[in-house]
N, C-alpha and C positions, 0 to 999 in steps of 0.2 A: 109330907113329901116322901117317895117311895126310895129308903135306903141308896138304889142305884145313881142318885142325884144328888147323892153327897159327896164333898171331897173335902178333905183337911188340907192345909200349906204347910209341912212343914218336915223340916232335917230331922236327920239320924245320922247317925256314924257308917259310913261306907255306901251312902244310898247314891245312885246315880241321878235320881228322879225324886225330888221332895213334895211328891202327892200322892196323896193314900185317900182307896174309899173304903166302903163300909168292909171288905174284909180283908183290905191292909193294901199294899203298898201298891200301884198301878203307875204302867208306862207312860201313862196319858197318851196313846196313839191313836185311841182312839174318838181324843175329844176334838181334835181337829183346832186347834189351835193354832197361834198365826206363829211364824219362823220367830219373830222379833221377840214375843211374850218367852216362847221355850226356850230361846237364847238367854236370856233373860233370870228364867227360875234355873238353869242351869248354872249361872253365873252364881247366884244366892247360894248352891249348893255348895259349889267349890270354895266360895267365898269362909265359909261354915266349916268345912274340911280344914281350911287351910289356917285358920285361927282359931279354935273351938278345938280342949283337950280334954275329955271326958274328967279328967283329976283335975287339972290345973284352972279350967274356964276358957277367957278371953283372953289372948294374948297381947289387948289393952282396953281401955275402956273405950279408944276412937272406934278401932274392930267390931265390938259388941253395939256402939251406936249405930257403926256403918250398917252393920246385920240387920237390926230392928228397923232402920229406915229404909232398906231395901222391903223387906219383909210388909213392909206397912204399904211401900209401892206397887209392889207385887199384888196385893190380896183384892182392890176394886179394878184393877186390869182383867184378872181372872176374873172376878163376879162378873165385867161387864159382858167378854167374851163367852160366859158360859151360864145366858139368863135363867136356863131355867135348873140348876142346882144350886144346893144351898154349900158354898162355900166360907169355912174359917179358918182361919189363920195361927198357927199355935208356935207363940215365940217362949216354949222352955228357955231355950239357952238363956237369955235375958231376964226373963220376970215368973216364966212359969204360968202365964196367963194366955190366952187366948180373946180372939178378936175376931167377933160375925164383919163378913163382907155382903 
């Protein structure tokens, strides 16, 4: 699959937008995505922002499940809307692991 039709899901510290392709962090404007889904990974960002401290972690263990299950939501909504890239999911904050959609 030709590098352009990849994309990762996931946070960073200060990112507005939690998707990156092959050479890093992209607005997604031009995937064309529906209001609801961008609503949506914007929410998971803030979410991430707002209990996630690079030193201290999760600011409870509910926080870091709510993350992960959002996250897990998130990743075949995206594969569905966007068939022909190969999209994964990278839940550092949590396990450090990564998840193909």
């Amino acid at each position: 699959m030709p590098t352009d039709h990849y994309l990762r899901l996931m946070n960073d510290y200060c990112c507005i937008w939690p998707l990156w392709d092959s050479l890093g962090g992209t607005d997604g404007k031009h995937l064309g995505l529906t209001e609801e889904l961008e609503h949506d990974i914007r929410k998971w960002q803030e979410h991430f922002e707002a209990h996630f401290h690079y030193e201290t972690g999760w600011s409870s263990a509910q926080t870091a499940a709510e993350y992960e299950r959002r996250g897990r939501d998130l990743l075949p909504r995206l594969s569905a809307e966007l068939p022909d890239h190969f999209v994964e999911l990278d839940l550092w904050p949590v396990n450090g692991g990564k998840v193909r959609g």
